[in-house]
C-alpha positions in Angstrom: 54.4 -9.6 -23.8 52.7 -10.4 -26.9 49.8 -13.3 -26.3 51.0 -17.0 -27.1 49.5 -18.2 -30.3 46.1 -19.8 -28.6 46.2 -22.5 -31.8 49.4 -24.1 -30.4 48.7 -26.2 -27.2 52.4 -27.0 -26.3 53.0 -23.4 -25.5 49.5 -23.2 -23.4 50.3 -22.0 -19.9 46.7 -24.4 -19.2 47.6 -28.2 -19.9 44.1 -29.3 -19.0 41.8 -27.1 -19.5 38.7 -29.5 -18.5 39.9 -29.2 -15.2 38.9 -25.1 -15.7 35.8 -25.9 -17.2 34.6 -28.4 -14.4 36.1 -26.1 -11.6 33.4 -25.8 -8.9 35.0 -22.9 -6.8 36.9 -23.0 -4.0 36.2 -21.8 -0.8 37.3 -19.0 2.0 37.5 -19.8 6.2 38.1 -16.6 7.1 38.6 -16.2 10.9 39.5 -12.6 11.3 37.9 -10.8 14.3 37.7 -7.5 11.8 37.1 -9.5 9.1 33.7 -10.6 10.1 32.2 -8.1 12.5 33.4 -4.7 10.8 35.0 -5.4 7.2 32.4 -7.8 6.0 29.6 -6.1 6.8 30.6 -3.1 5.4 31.3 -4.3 2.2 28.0 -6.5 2.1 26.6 -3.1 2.6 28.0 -1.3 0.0 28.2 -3.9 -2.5 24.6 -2.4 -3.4 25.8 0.5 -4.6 28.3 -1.1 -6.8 26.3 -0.9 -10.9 25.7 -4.6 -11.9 27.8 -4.0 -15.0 30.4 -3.5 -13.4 32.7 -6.6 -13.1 34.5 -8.4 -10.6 37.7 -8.4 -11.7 37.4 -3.9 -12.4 37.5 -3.6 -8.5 40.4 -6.2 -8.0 42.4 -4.7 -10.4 41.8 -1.1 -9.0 42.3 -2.2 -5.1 46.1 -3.4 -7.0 46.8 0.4 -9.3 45.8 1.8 -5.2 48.6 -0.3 -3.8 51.0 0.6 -6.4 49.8 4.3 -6.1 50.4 4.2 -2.6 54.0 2.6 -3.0 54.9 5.3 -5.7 54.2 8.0 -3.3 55.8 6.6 -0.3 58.9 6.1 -2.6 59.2 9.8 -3.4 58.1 11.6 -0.5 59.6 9.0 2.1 62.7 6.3 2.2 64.2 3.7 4.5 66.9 3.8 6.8 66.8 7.4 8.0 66.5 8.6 11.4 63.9 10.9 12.6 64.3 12.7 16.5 61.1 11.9 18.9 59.7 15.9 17.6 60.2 15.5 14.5 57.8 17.6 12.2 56.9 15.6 8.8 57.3 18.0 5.7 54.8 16.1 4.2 52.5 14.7 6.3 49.7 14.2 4.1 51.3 11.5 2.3 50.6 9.3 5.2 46.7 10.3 5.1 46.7 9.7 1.1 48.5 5.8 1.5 46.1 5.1 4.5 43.1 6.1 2.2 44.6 4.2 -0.9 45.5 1.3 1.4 41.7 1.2 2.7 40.4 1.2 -0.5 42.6 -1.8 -1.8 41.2 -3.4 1.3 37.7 -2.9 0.9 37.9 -3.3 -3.2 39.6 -6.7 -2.0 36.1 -7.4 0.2 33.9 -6.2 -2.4 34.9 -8.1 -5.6 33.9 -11.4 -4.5 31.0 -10.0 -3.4 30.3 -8.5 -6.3 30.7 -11.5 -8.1 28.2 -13.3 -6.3 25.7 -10.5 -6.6 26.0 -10.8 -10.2 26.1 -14.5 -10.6 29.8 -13.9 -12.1 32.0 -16.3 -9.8 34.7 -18.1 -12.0 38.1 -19.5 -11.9 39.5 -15.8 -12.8 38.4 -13.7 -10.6 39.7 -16.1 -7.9 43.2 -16.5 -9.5 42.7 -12.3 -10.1 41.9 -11.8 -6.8 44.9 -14.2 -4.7 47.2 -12.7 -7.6 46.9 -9.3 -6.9 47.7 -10.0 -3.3 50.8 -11.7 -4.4 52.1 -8.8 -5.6 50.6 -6.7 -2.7 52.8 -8.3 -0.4 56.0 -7.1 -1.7 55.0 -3.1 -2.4 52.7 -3.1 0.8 55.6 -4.3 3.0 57.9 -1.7 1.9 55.0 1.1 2.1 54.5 0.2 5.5 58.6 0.3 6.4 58.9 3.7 4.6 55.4 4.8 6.8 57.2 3.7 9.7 60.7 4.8 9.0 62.1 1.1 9.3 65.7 0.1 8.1 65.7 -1.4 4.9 66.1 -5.0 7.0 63.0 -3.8 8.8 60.5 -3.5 5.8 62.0 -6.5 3.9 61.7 -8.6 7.3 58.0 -7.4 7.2 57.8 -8.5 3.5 60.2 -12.0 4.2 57.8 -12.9 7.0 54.9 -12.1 5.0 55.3 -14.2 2.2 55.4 -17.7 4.0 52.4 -17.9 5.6 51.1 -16.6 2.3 52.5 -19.4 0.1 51.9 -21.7 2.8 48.2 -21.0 2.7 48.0 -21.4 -0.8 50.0 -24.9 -0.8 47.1 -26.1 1.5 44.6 -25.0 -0.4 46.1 -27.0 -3.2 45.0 -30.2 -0.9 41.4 -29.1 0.3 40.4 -26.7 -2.1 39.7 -24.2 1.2 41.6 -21.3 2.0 41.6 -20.8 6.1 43.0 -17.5 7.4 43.7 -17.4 11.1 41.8 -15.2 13.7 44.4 -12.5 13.8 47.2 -13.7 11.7 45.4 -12.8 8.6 45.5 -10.2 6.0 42.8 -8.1 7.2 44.4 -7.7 10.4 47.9 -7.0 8.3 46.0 -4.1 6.4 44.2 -2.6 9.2 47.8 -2.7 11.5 49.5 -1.0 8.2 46.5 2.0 8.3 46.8 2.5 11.9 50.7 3.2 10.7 49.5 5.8 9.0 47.5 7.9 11.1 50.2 7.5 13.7 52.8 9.1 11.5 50.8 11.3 11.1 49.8 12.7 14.0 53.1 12.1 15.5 55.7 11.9 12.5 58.2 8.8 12.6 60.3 10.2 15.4 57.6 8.1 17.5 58.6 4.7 16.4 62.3 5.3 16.7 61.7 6.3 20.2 63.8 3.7 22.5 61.5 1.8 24.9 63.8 -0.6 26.2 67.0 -0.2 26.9 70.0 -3.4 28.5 69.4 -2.1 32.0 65.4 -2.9 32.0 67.1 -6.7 31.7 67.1 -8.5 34.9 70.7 -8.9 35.5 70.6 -12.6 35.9 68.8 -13.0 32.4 71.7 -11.6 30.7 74.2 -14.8 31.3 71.5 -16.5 29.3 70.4 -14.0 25.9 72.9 -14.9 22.9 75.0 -12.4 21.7 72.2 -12.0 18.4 69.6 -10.9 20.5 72.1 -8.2 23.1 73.2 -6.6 19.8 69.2 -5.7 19.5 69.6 -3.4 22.1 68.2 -0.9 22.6 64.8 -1.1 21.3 63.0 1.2 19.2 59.1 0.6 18.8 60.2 -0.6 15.3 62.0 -3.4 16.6 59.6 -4.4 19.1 56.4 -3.7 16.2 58.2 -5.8 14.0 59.3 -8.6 16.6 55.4 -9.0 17.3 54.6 -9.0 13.7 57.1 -11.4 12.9 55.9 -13.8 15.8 52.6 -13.7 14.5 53.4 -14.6 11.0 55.3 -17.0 12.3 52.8 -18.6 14.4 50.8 -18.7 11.6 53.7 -20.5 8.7 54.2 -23.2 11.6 50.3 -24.0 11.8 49.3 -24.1 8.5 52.5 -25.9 7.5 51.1 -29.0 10.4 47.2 -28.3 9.3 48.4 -28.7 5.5 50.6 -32.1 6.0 47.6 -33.2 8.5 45.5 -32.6 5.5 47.1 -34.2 2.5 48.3 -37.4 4.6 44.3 -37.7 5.1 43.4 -37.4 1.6 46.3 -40.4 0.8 49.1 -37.7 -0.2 52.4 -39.2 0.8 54.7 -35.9 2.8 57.5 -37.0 0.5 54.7 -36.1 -2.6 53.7 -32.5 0.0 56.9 -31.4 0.4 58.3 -32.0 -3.6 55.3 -29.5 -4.1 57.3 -26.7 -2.0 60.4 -27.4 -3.7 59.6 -24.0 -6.0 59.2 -21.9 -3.0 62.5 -23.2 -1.3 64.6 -22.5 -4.2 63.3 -19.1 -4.1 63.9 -18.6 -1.0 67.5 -20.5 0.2 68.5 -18.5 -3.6 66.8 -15.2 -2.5 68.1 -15.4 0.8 72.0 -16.4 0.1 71.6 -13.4 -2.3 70.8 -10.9 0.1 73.9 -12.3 2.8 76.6 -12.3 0.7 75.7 -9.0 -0.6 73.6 -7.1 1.8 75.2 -3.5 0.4 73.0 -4.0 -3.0 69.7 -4.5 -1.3 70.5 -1.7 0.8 71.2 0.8 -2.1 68.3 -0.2 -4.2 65.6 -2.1 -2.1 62.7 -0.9 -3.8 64.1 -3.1 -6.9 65.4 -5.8 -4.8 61.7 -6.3 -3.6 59.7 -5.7 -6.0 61.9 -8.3 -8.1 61.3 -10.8 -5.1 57.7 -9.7 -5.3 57.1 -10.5 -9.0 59.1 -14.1 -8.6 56.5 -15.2 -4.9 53.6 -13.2 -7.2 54.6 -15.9 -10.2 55.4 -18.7 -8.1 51.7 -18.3 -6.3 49.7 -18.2 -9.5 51.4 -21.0 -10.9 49.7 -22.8 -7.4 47.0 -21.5 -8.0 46.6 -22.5 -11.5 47.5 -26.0 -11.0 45.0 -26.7 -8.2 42.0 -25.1 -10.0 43.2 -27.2 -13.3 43.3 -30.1 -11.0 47.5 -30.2 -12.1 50.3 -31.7 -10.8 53.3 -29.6 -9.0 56.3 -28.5 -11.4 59.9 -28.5 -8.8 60.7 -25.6 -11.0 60.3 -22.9 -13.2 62.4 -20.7 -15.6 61.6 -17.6 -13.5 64.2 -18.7 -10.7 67.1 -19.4 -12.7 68.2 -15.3 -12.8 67.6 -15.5 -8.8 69.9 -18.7 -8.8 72.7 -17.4 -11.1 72.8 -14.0 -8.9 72.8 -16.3 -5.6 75.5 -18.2 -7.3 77.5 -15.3 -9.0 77.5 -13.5 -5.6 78.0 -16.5 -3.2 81.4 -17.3 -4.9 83.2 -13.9 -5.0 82.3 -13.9 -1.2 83.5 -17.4 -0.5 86.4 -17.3 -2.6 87.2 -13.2 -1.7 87.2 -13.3 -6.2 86.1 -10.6 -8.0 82.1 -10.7 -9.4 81.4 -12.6 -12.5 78.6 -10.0 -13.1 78.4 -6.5 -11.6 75.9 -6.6 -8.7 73.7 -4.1 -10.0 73.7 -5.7 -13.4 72.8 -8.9 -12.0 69.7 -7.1 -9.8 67.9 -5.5 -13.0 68.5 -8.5 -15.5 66.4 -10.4 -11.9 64.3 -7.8 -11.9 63.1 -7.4 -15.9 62.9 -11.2 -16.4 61.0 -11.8 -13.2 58.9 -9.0 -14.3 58.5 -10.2 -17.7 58.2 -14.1 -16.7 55.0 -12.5 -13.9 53.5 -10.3 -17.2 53.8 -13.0 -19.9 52.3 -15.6 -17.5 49.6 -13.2 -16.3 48.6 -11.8 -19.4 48.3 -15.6 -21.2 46.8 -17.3 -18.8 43.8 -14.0 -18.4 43.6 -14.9 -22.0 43.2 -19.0 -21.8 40.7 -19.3 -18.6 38.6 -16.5 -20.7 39.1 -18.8 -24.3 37.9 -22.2 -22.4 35.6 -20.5 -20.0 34.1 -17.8 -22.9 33.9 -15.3 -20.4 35.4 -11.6 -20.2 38.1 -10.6 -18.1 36.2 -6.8 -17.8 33.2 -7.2 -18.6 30.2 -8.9 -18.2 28.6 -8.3 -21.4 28.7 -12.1 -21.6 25.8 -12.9 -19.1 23.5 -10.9 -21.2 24.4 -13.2 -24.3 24.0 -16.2 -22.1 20.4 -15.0 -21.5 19.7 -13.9 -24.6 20.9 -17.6 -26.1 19.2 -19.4 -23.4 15.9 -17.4 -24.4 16.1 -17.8 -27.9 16.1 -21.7 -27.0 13.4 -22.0 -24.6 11.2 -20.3 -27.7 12.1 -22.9 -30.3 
């Protein structure tokens, strides 16, 4: 993870770094219901309190260590996959109460830095690639906190997370094309993070007995809908509030892949982007996730043994694959179709998609295979981060953590003004 020699420009993560220095910002629609009549206000309010010293990119960073915090805990107290009876009395049900106050600070600390930015006349290219970074990553460890709050399966917290991450990356690949990132009325993430609190207090108060409580059972079926459900959808049956929470979740997201994947080809076909030209740009994202995906059928066992590794390797490849976007349309870059990160995820798609199509036995042990995806993608996600922190601040001469900076601008801009 040592920092690329800055003197060599064929290793520079930045290949035009006038597009960073002429950067003018881009810009947030958000919709959100909660967003804009409770979250907003809130932080506008308490952005005063906030010392001016203290930079943008301090609260983004600390909303992240909460998330991870929050993850850590629900990974030792908590797990996936068990089942819990309708009185069941939580051991430790404080943990819930301490991830719903870490998860409420990451959400406000999310609100605030931008704020904070603008409060302090601080707004550059880095705290917006900071900021949509960090919440790359927070899709992967959030998803599973929220499955282990809820007591999901495995398959129910990575659906969560699967489902999370297109409308995500979809967002972000039409903000490539308009420079304006739009998040729906309640398909956003503020909605996302105040539905994952609610989990919380509801465990809480009730343990996870409640959402494995069956509220709909065959019989509730009118008879002559059955001739007609296929046999995917009767194997369902019955349904726990799990299901049916993440069914409505799912549907949502959903909703909101579809739209933004029309509003973004609307969008680029306007400014004289040829689809062909749109869609090569997603060519990163479907590798990861046809090679992710075929990954996880022909092996289902590993994810279910270790799916804490699973996704946070899945989360540090979408994390890398998002910042690259980001990078290139604040850089005013073209699309790469691929990147080194994905060829572990490929090889393990591969090396497991033959043994189960040819009933062979496994190049590469499984488990093997999951940590060498997991320490490269976490490497390839550190390396990248770290480099790039380091360029925007060489071409920008700003600080990543401070904003001792501004005061040097003043002083320099003073000094002028009196000769």
């Amino acid at each position: 993870l040592a920092p690329l020699n800055m003197s060599s420009a064929e290793h520079r993560f930045i290949q035009n770094p006038k597009g960073v220095q002429t950067y003018k910002g881009g810009s947030t629609v958000d919709n959100s219901l909660c967003y804009n009549y409770a979250i907003s206000p809130a932080c506008n309010y308490l952005v005063n309190f906030i010392p001016k010293n203290i930079a943008p990119n301090s609260l983004t960073v600390a909303g992240l260590v909460c998330n991870v915090l929050a993850f850590f805990l629900a990974v030792h107290y908590l797990d996936l996959g068990q089942r819990f009876p309708p009185d069941y009395k939580e051991p430790n049900a404080w943990v819930f109460l301490a991830i719903a106050f870490l998860m409420f600070v990451y959400m406000m600390l999310d609100n605030l830095d931008g704020k904070q930015a603008r409060r302090t006349g601080s707004s550059s290219p880095l705290g917006e690639l900071m900021d949509h970074g960090c919440d790359a990553i927070t899709v992967s460890i959030a998803s599973m906190t929220t499955g282990m709050v809820i007591g999901a399966s495995p398959w129910g917290a990575f659906a969560i997370f699967a489902f999370g991450v297109f409308p995500f990356y979809l967002a972000h690949w039409e903000e490539y094309f308009t420079h304006s990132l739009v998040l729906g009325v309640i398909t956003g993430p503020t909605e996302a993070e105040v539905g994952a609190i609610i989990a919380c207090f509801i465990s809480y108060f009730f343990g996870r007995g409640f959402w494995q409580d069956i509220v709909l059972e065959v019989s509730s079926i009118p008879s002559s809908l059955l001739p007609y459900l296929p046999s995917w959808a009767m194997d369902m049956f019955p349904l726990d509030r799990i299901t049916v929470g993440v069914c409505f979740a799912v549907s949502l997201t959903t909703y909101g892949a579809i739209t933004t994947f029309y509003s973004g080809c609307s969008k680029a076909l306007k400014q004289g982007v040829s689809l062909t030209d749109a869609f090569m740009q997603l060519i990163p994202f479907c590798v990861f996730v046809v090679s992710g995906g075929v990954w996880l059928y022909t092996c289902p066992e590993l994810f279910l043994e270790h799916p804490h590794f699973v996704a946070t390797a899945y989360g540090f490849v979408f994390a890398y694959l998002v910042c690259r976007c980001i990078v290139q349309r604040i850089c005013s870059e073209t699309y790469a179709i691929f990147y080194r990160i994905l060829l572990p995820m490929v090889a393990a798609a591969v090396n497991s998609a033959y043994s189960y199509a040819t009933n062979s036995p496994l190049y590469i042990p499984q488990y093997s295979m999951l940590m060498l995806v997991w320490s490269t993608s976490f490497f390839f996600w550190a390396h990248f981060a770290i480099n790039v922190v380091m360029e925007i601040c060489e071409h920008l001469n700003i600080q990543p953590f401070s904003l001792d900076y501004l005061k040097q601008r003043q002083q320099t801009q003073q000094q002028k003004k009196t000769k």
